[in-house]
N, C-alpha and C positions, 0 to 999 in steps of 0.2 A: 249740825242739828239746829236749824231753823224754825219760823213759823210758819213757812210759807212755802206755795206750793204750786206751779203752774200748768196745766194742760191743752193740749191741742186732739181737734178732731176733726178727721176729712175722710170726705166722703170721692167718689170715684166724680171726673169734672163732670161739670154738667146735671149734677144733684140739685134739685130745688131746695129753695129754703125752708122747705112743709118737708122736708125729708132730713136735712139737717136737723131741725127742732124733734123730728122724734127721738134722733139717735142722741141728742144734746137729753133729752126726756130722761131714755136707756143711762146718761153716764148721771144724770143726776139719783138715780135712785140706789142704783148702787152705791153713792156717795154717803147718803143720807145711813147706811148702817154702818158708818165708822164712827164711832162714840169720839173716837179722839178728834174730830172735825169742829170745829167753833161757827163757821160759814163759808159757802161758796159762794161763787160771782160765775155767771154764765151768759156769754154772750153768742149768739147765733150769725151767723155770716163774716165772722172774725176769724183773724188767728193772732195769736201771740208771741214775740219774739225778742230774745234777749239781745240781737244780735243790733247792730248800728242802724239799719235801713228800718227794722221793727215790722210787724207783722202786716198782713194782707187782708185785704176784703174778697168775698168773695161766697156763694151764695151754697157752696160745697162745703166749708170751713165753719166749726167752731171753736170755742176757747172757754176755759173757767180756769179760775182762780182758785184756792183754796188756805185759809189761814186756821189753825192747830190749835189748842188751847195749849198756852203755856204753862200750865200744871199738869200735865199727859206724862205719863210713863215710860211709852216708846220712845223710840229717836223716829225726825221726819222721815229717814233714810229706811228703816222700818215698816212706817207706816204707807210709805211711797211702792217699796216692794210688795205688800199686798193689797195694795190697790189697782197696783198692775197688775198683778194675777186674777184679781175680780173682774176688770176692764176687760182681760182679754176677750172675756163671753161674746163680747161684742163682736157680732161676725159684718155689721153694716157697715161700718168706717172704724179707720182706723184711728185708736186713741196712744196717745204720747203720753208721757207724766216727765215734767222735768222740778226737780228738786234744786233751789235758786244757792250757790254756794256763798259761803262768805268772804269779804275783797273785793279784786278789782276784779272786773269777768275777763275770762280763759277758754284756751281754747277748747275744744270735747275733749274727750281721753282718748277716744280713738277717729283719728281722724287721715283721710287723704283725698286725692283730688286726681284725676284723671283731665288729661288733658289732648285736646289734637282740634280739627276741624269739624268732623260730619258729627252734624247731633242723631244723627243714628247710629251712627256707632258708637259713640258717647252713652248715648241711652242701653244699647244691648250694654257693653263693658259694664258700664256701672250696678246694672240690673244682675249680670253675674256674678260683681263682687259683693253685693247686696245678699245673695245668696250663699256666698261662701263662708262671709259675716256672718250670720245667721244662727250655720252652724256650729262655732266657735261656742264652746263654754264661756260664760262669767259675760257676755256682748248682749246688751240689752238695744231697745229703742236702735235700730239699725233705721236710719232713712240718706236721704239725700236730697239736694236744690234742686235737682231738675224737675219743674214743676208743670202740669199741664192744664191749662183754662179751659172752658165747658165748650170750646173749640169755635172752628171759621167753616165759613163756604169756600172751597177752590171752585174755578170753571178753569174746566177744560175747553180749549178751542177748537173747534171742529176745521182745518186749516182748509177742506177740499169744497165742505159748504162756502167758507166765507168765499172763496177762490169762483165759485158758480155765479156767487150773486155780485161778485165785483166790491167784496167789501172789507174792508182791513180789520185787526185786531185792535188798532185803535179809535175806528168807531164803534165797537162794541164796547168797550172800555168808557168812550165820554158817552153813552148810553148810560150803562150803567150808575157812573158818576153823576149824571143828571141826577137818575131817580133813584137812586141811594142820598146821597148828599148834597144833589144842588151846584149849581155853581151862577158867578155873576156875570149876568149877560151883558151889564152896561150899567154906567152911573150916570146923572146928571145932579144941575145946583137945583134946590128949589128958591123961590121966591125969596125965603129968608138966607140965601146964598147956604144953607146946609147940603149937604152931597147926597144924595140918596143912591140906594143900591138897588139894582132893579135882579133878582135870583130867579134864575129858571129852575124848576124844579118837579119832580113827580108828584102826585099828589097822594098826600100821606093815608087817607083810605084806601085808594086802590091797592097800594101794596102792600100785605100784610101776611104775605108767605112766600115760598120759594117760588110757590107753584105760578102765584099772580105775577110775580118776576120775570117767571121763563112765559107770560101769556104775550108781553107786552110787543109789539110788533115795529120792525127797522126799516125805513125805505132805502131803496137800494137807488144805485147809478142812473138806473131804466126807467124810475118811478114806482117797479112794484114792490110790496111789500112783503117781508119775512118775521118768522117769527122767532122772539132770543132763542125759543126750546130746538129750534133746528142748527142753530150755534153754537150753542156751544153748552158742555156739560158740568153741571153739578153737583157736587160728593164733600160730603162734611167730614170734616177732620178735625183730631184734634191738635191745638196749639200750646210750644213751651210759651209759658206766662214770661219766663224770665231768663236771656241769655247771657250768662257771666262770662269773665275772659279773665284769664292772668297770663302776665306777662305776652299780651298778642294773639293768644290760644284761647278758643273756646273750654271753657274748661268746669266737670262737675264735681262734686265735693259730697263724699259719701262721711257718716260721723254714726257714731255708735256712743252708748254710757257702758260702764260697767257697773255690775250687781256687784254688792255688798260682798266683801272677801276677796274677789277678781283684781287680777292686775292686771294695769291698762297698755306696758311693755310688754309682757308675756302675749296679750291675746295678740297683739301688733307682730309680734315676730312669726305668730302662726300664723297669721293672717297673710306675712309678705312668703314665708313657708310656702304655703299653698297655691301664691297667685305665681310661683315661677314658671307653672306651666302654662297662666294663661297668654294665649298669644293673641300680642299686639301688633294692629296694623301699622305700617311705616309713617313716622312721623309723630305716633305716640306714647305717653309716657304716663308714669302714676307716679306721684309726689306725695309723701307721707310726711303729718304733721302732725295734732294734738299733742297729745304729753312724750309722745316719742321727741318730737322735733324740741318741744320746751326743753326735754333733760340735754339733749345733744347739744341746743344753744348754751346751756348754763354752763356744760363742762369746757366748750369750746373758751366763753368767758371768763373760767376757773382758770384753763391751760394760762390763757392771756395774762391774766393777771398775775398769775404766780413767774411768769417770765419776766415781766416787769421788776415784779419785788425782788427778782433774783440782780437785775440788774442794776437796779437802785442802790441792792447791799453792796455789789461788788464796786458801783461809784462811789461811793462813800469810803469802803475801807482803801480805798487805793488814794484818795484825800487827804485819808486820815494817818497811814499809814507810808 
């Protein structure tokens, strides 16, 4: 039963920050009819995280704070459960409520990890177990790491064009590279023997879209000229922001809270219940951990310790005796 209170809000990637600030808008006013509130802190293009590495920027993501009046009635734990039930209205992004415990910080209550190589199938797995979570009683705030940025351009290579015009994948690549980034054509001293860099480069008004990109024309072997939109194609995708690995494995990490009453064993056992049907591609596995894995360390360390003490006694009285 704390003062304090912290949320996250995300929108689908690639959300502007004029669309963040509305739905930021949406959780502040709901906020504003909890009497037992003292004040919030609301930041837009943020998130917030308890966890080591700390939260993210990013123009889909917001964050607030929230501190209690310390003469309030409720418990935080209380007041946190209906605030998440008001939040949920929210149909634009999705809002989080995490309740900061007291101690050292721990891990979720329910918590595991999926592991293997293809982050597609990483993404479907986790996405399924996200839904089976879900429907578990007492499983609140179900998410997971695997996160996605407001995405990249692929080109596709058109291999039978470049093949006509006599021209490889890697002049279309230090094309591009020019007039994306630049690169250095050559240096020399000047006068006062400093080095200068001499950058070739595209010029930053011409290209200001896909389209003036794919305008920009390649000369070929023969002298004539072609154009990028004949070579190669296109297609916006989106990208993981962030790829974790344990122990060598790519690997994602789904976590859950539990609602006030729920145990965070129980829902875990139904959880691995449920998942023995789902089938795993060769090579991958699910590792459960939060408060499952904490009690199983501690008894592991009770066993230890009590085998010890047993042997110490019997050292002694064979000593003494």
């Amino acid at each position: 039963n704390l003062d304090f209170i912290i949320g996250n809000v995300e929108l689908a990637p690639g959300s502007t920050k004029e669309s963040t600030a509305l739905v930021m808008a949406q959780v502040e006013e709901i906020l504003r009819t909890e009497p037992n509130i003292q004040n919030v802190v609301l930041n837009t293009g943020t998130s917030t995280s308890l966890d080591i590495g700390g939260g993210s920027s990013q123009e889909s993501l917001g964050s607030f704070s929230i501190n209690l009046h310390k003469d309030r009635e409720k418990t935080s734990q209380d007041i946190t459960d209906a605030l998440r039930a008001k939040l949920a209205h929210i149909t634009d992004g999705k809002v989080t409520l995490t309740e900061i415990s007291s101690g050292p910080p721990s891990a979720s209550p329910v918590e595991l990890r999926v592991q293997g190589q293809n982050l597609s199938d990483l993404d479907r797995i986790s996405l399924e177990i996200i839904k089976t979570l879900e429907g578990i009683e007492g499983a609140i705030d179900v998410d997971r790491n695997l996160k996605y940025s407001a995405g990249q351009f692929n080109f596709t290579l058109n291999r039978t064009a470049l093949a006509d015009y006599g021209l490889s994948a890697n002049d279309v690549a230090q094309t591009l590279r020019i007039l994306v980034f630049g690169i250095e054509a050559t240096n020399f001293l000047n006068e006062e023997g400093e080095e200068v860099s001499v950058q070739l480069e595209g010029q930053k008004d011409a290209i200001d879209s896909i389209n003036s990109l794919l305008g920009i024309s390649l000369q070929t072997p023969t002298g004539e000229t072609v154009l990028l939109q004949k070579l190669i194609t296109p297609s916006l995708e989106t990208s993981i922001d962030t790829i974790r690995h344990r122990d060598t494995k790519r690997s994602v990490s789904i976590t859950a809270n539990v609602r006030q009453g729920a145990n965070a064993n129980e829902i875990t056992t139904k959880l691995q219940e449920k998942l023995v049907s789902l089938e795993l591609p060769q090579g991958y596995d699910i590792v459960y951990g939060g408060e499952t894995q904490e009690t199983a360390e501690t008894f592991v360390q009770l066993y230890q310790s009590m085998i010890i003490a047993v042997a110490l006694i019997l050292m002694i009285m064979v000593v003494e005796f």
